[in-house]
C-alpha positions as CSV (number, residue, x, y, z in Angstrom):
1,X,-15.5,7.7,33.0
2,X,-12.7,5.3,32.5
3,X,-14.5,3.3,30.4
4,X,-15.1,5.8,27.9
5,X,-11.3,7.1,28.3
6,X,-10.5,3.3,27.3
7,X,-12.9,3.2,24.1
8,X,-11.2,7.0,23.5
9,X,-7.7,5.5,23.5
10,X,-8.7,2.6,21.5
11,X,-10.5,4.2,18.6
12,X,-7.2,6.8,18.4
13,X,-4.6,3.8,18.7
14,X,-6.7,2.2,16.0
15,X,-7.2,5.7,13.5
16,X,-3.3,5.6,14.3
17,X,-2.4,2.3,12.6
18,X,-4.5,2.5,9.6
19,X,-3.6,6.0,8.6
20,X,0.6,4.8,9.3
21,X,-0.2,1.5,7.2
22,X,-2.5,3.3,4.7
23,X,0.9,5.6,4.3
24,X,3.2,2.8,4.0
25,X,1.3,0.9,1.3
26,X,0.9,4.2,-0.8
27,X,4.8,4.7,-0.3
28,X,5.8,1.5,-1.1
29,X,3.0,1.1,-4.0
30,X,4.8,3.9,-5.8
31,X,8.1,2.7,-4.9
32,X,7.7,-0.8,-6.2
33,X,6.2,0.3,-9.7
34,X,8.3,3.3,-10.1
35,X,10.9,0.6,-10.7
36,X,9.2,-1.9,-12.3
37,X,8.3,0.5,-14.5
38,X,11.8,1.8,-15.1
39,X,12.6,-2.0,-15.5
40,X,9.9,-2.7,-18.0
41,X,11.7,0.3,-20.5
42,X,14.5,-1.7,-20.5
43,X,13.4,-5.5,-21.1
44,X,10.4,-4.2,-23.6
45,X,8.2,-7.3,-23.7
46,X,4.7,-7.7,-23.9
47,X,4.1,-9.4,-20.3
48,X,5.2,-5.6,-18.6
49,X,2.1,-4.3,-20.4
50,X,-0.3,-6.7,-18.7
51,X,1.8,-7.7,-15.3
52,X,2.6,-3.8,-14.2
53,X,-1.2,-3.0,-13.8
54,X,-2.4,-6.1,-12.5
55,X,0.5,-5.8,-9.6
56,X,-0.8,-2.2,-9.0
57,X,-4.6,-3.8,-8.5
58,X,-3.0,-6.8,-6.3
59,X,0.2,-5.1,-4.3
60,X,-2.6,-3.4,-2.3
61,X,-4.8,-6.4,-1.5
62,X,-1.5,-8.5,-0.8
63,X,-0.2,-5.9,1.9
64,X,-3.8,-5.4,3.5
């Protein structure tokens, strides 16, 4: 019985952190390209076209 109280606790401690970090990565996904967005309007060169998405695809990876 306390063996499977142990695995119990485990598997919620575990659902626990990935659903916080899973949070925290959207949050600060959105965050960081809301302003490098709002940055790129104001610099207007050809690099914020290609580097904006490719740090949306990698921001995500980097943090995992």
């Amino acid at each position: 019985m306390k063996l499977e109280i142990e695995w119990v606790d485990r598997i919620l401690l575990a659902s626990t952190i990935a659903t916080a970090t899973y949070s925290l990565l959207r949050l600060f996904n959105q965050v960081v390209i809301y302003y490098l967005k709002e940055y790129a309007q104001h610099i207007e060169t050809m690099w914020d076209n290609v580097l904006i998405p490719l740090l949306e695809g990698v921001i995500p990876v980097l943090i995992f």
